[in-house]
C-alpha positions in Angstrom: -53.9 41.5 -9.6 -52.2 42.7 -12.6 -48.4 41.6 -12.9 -45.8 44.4 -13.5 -44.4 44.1 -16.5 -41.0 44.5 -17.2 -39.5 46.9 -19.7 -37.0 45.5 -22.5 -34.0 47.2 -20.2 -34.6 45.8 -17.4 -35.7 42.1 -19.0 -32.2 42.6 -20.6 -30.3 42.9 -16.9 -32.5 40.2 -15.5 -31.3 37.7 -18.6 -27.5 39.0 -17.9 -28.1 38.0 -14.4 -29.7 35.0 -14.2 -26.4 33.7 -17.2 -24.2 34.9 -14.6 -26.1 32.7 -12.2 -25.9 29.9 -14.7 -22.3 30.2 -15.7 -20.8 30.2 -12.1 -22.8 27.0 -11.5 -21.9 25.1 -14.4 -18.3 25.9 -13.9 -18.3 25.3 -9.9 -19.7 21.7 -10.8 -17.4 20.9 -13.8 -14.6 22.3 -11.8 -15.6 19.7 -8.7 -15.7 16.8 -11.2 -12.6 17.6 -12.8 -11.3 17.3 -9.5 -12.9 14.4 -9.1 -11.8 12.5 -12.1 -8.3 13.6 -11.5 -8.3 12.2 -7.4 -9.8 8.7 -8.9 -7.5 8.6 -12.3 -4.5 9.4 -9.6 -5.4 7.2 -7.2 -6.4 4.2 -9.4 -2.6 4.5 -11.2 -0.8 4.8 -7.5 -3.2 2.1 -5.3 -0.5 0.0 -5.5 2.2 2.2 -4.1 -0.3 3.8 -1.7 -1.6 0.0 -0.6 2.1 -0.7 0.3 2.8 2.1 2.1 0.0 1.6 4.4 1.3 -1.7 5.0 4.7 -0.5 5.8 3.1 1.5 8.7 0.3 -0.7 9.5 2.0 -3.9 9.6 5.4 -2.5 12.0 5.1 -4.4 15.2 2.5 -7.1 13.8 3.2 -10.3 12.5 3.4 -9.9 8.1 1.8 -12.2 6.3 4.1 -14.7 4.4 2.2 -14.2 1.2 3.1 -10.5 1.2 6.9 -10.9 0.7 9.8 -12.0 -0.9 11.8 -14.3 0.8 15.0 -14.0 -1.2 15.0 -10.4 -1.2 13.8 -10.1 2.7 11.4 -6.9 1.6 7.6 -6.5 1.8 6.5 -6.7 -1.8 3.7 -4.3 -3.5 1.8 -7.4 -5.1 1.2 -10.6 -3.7 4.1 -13.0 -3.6 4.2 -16.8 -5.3 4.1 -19.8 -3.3 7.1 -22.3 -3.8 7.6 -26.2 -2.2 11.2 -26.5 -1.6 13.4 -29.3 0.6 9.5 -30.0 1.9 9.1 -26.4 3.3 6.8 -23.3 1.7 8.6 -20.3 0.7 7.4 -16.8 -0.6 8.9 -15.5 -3.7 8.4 -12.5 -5.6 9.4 -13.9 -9.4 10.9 -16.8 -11.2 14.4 -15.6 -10.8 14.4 -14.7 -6.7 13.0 -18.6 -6.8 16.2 -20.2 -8.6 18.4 -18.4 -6.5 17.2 -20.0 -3.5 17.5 -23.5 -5.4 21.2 -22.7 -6.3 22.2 -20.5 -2.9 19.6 -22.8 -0.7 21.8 -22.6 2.9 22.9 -18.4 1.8 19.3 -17.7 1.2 16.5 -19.7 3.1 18.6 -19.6 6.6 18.5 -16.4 8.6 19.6 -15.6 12.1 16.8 -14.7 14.5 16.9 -11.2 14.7 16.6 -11.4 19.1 19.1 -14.6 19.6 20.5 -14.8 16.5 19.9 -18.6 16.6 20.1 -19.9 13.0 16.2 -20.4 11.9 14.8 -21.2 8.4 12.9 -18.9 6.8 9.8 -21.0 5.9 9.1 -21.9 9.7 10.2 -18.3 10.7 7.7 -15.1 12.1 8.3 -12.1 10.3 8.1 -8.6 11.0 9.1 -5.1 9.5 12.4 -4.1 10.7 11.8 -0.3 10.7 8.3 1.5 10.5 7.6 2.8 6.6 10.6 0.6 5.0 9.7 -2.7 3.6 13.3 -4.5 4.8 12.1 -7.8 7.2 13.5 -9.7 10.3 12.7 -12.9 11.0 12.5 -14.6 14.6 12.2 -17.9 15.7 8.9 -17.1 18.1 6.6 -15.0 19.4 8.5 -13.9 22.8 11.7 -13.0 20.6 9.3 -11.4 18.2 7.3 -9.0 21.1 10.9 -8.3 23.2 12.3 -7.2 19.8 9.3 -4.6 19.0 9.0 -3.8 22.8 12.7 -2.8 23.0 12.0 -0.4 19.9 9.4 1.5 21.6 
């Protein structure tokens, strides 16, 4: 079979359209990894921000892990807090500073009321949980009933 053979006109249209072609492809996929790049790049600079507000709604009603906050402060930190020995007892502290003030305001600072009985409790031996759903602000209780009545009554 013979093939047909094009004329120069036609070639010409069948070049135009097949760039075309070309063109929209290579912009679609540069255009979907621009997008790309820009999700990671945004995401890598905000992971902390978006790590800690997952906690804040994750965590509410669940016991928060010690390591996670700042016990001078009483708020759920972005970065994992540092581990002080005081009076015999651990303590959570988010820098240097929050540290000292506990050693100069010890009975101010590392004793809370329970947030169910208000019974005086130290902090160290204390359960925490989030006060309020997507803030970082903590309550501390003095044991596991006191910690379920108090989420229970919020529901």
């Amino acid at each position: 079979m013979k093939k047909k053979r094009l004329s120069k006109q036609q070639l010409l249209e069948k070049q135009k359209l097949d760039e075309k072609k070309f063109n929209r492809t290579i912009l679609i996929s540069f255009s979907i990894l621009f997008l790309c790049s820009m999700s990671i790049l945004v995401f890598y600079t905000y992971r902390c921000e978006t790590r800690l507000a997952w906690r804040k709604m994750a965590w509410y009603g669940k016991v928060v892990p010690k390591n996670w906050i700042c016990m001078n402060g009483d708020n759920l930190q972005i970065h994992e807090s540092t581990k002080a020995v005081f009076d015999d007892k651990i303590y959570y502290f988010c820098s240097q500073q929050c540290f000292n003030h506990l050693a100069k305001h010890f009975r101010k600072v590392a004793i809370v009321a329970d947030a169910v009985s208000g019974d005086s409790i130290n902090k160290s031996d204390a359960i925490i949980g989030l006060k309020k759903r997507n803030k970082p602000e903590l309550v501390y209780f003095r044991n596991k009933e006191n910690f379920k009545e108090y989420y229970e009554s919020k529901h």
